[in-house]
C-alpha positions as CSV (number, residue, x, y, z in Angstrom):
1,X,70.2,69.6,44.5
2,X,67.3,72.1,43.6
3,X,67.9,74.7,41.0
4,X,67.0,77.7,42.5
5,X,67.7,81.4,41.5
6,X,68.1,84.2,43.9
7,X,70.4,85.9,45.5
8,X,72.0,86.6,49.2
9,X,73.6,90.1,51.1
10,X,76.6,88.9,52.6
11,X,78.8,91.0,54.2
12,X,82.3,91.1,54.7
13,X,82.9,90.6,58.0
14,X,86.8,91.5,59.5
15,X,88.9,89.8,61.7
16,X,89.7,86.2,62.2
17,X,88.5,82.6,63.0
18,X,89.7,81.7,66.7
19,X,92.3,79.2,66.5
20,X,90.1,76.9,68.5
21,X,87.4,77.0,66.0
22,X,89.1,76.7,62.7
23,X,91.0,73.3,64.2
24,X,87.2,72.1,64.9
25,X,86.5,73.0,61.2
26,X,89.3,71.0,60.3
27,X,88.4,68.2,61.9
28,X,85.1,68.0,61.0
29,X,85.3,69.5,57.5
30,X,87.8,66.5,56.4
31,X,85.8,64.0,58.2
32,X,82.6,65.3,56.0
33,X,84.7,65.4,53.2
34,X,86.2,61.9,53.3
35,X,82.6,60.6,53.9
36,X,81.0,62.4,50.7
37,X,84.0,61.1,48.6
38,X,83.9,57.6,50.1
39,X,80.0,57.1,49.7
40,X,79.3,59.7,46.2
41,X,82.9,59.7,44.7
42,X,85.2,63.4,44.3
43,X,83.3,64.9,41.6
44,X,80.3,64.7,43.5
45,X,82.0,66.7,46.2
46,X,83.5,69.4,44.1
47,X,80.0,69.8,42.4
48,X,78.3,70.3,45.7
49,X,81.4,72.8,47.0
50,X,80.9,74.7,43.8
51,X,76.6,75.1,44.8
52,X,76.8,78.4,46.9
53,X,73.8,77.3,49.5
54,X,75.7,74.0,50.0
55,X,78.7,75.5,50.3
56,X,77.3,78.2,53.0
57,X,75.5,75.3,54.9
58,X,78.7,73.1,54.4
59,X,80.4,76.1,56.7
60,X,77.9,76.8,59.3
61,X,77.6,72.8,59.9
62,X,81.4,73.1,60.2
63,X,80.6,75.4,62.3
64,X,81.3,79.1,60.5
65,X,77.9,80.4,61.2
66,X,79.1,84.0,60.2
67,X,77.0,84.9,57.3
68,X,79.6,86.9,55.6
69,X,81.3,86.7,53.0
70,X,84.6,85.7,54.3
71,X,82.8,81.8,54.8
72,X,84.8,81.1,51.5
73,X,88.4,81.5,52.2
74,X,87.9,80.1,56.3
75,X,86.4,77.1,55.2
76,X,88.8,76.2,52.2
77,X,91.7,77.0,54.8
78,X,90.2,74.6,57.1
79,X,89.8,72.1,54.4
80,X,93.2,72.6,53.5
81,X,94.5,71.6,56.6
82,X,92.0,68.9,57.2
83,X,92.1,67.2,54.0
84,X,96.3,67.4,53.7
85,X,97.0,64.4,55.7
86,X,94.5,62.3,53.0
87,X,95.3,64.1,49.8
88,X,96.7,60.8,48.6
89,X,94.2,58.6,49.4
90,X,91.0,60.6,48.2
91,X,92.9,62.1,45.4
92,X,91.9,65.8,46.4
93,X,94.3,68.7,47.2
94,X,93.2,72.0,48.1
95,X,95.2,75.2,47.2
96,X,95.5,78.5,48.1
97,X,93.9,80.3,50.9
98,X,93.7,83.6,52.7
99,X,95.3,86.8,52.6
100,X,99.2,85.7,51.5
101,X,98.1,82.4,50.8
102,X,96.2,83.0,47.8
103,X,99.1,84.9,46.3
104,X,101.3,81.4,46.6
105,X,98.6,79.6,44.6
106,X,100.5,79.4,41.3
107,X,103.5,78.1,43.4
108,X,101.1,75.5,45.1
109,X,100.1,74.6,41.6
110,X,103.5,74.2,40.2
111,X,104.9,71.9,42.9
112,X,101.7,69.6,42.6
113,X,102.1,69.2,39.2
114,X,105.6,68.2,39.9
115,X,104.9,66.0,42.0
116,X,102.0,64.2,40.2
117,X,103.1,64.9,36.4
118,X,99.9,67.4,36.1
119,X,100.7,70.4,34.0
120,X,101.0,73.2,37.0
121,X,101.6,75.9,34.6
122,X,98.3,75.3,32.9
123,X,96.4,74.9,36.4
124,X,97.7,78.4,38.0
125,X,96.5,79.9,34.4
């Protein structure tokens, strides 16, 4: 990807993703997901999430097309629930999320590491 510098005005837009939608982003988000990770391997993926213009296309093609702010925490839920069912198999787990669900992270974090022997404790800090 380009290296580009710059910046973008987005604002925070209130309310919620229809429930119709954010199963669609689900859907679709894993589906990209699993593809990217299949074809370019995991850290490929995680360095494109972490480039904020792929990341903001990543959510309209998904299929937030709100340019607000509030992109982030939708399409993380939405790959949260997408990418559950495969966590195993691509060896990628999404935590956290919106509103209350961000406040559980550190919880999240602890029963993964549990589970998998990862240091949760060091994660959440």
């Amino acid at each position: 990807m380009a290296r580009r510098a710059g910046s973008a005005d987005l604002p925070l837009h209130h309310g919620r993703v229809p429930a119709w939608l954010g199963q669609r982003m689900s859907r679709l988000g894993a589906v990209i997901a699993e593809a990217i990770i299949h074809h370019y391997g995991r850290d490929e993926f995680l360095r494109r999430l972490a480039h904020p213009f792929w990341f903001q296309s990543f959510g309209a093609v998904m299929g937030m097309d709100w340019h607000s702010s509030g992109i982030t925490t939708s399409v993380l839920g939405a790959l949260k629930r997408g990418l559950a069912p495969l966590e195993n198999e691509l060896g990628l787990r999404v935590c956290g999320g919106r509103g209350s669900h961000s406040r559980r992270t550190p919880e999240e974090l602890a029963a993964f590491g549990a589970r998998t022997g990862l240091d949760g404790a060091a994660l959440a800090h």
